[in-house]
N, C-alpha and C positions, 0 to 999 in steps of 0.2 A: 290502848292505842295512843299511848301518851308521846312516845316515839314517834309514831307514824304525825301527831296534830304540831310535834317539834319538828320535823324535817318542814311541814308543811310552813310553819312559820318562820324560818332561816330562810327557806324559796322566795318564799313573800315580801320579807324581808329586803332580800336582794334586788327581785323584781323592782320594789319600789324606790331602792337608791337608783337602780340604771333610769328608772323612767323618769328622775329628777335630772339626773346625766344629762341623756338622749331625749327627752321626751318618746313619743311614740313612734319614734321613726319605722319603726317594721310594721308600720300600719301599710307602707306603700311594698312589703311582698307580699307576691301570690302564695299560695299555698304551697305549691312547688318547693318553693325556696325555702320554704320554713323546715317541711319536708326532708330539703335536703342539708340546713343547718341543725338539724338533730343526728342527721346520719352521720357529718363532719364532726362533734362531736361524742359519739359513740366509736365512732373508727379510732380515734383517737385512745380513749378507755382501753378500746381492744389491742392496741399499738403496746397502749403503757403496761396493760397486765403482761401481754409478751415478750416486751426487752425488757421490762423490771426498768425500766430510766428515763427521767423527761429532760427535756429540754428548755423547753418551753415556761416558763414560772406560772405554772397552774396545776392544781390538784386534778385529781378525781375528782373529789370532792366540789368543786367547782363545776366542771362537767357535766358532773349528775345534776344537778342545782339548775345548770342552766340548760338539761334537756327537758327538767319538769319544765321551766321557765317558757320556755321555745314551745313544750305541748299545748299549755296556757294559749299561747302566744297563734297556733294553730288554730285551736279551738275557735277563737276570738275571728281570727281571718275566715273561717271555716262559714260563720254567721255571719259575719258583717260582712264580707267579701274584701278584698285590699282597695286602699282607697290612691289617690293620685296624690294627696297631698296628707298631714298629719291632719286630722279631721277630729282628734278627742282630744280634752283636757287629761288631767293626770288621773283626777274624780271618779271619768267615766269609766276609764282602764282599771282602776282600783275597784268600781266595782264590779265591773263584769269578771275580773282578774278571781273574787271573789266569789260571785256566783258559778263560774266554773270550775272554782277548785272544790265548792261542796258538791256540784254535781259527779264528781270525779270522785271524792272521796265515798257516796253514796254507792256506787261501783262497784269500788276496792272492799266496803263493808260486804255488799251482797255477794260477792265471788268468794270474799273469806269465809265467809259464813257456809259455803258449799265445800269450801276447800279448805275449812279447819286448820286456820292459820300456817298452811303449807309453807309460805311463802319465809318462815324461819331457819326451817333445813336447807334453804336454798343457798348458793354460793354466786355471789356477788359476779363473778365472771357469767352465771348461768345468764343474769339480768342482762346484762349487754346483749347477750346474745338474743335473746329475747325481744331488748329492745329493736336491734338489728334487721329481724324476722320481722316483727310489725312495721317498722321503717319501708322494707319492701312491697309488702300488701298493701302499704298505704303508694305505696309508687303505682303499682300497679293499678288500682282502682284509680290514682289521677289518670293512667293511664285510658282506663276504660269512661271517661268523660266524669268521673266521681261517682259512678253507680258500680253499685254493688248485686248481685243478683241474689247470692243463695250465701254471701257472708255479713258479718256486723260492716260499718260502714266507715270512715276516715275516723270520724268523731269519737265513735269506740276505739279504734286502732289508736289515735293520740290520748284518751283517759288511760291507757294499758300501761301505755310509754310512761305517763308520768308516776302513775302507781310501782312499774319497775325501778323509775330512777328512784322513787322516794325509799322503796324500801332498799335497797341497792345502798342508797345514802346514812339508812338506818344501819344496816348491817356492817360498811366498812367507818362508821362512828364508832359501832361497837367492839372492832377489832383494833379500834387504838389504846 
């Protein structure tokens, strides 16, 4: 998993230059919006694998990065709720940013470990798609007031998303 603990640390990585950037300004969206800046970002993925061409001066590679980034970024809102104003230092973000990417990572080992590293045969357009599907569940459950009845809940549905972009990010690493 030496792959899967490098994606993790480039994510990290970045996270922590934007949070120097911006500080935590996405402290003040709802969930919704995070919601739907992941899906704004996969739409995109899905755009680039279909015309083969961007525009835009950004990678995939970037994309994936900042859909794990955004999952994080869920997660965080998911607990703490959005606030009105930026309410954390850079510290506090850093380690919660932390505590939720091991509990994400603890996830990804336990689903591997049932699915015997599946996730290798997989082709990087599968993962969008993927992430896509969770992006909507997770819509829908904000729809349903954030309860879930008989499925996993947002917080599962966002660890999914960032475990697809990460290996997603792993696999189009490995086809350069």
């Amino acid at each position: 998993m030496e792959e899967f603990n490098h994606a993790i640390v480039i994510c990290r990585d970045l996270f922590e230059r934007k949070l120097k950037d911006y500080g935590a300004s996405w402290r003040l969206m709802r969930p919704q919006s995070v919601t739907d800046q992941i899906l704004i970002k996969t739409k995109r993925i899905r755009n680039l694998e279909m015309k083969n061409c961007s525009i835009v001066d950004e990678t995939m590679e970037d994309d994936l990065m900042a859909i794990a980034n955004y999952g994080i970024i869920g997660l965080i809102q998911l607990n703490l709720g959005f606030s009105s104003i930026v309410d954390m230092d850079n510290d506090q973000i850093m380690k919660l940013y932390d505590e939720h990417i091991k509990e994400t990572e603890k996830l990804m080992q336990a689903k591997n470990h049932d699915y015997d590293d599946a996730w290798e045969s997989m082709r990087t357009s599968s993962y969008v798609d993927f992430i896509l599907t969770k992006i909507f569940r997770i819509k829908q459950i904000e729809q349903n007031g954030g309860k879930a009845s008989s499925s996993e809940g947002i917080d599962r549905n966002y660890m999914d998303i960032i475990n697809y972009a990460l290996f997603a990010l792993i696999l189009t690493n490995r086809s350069k």
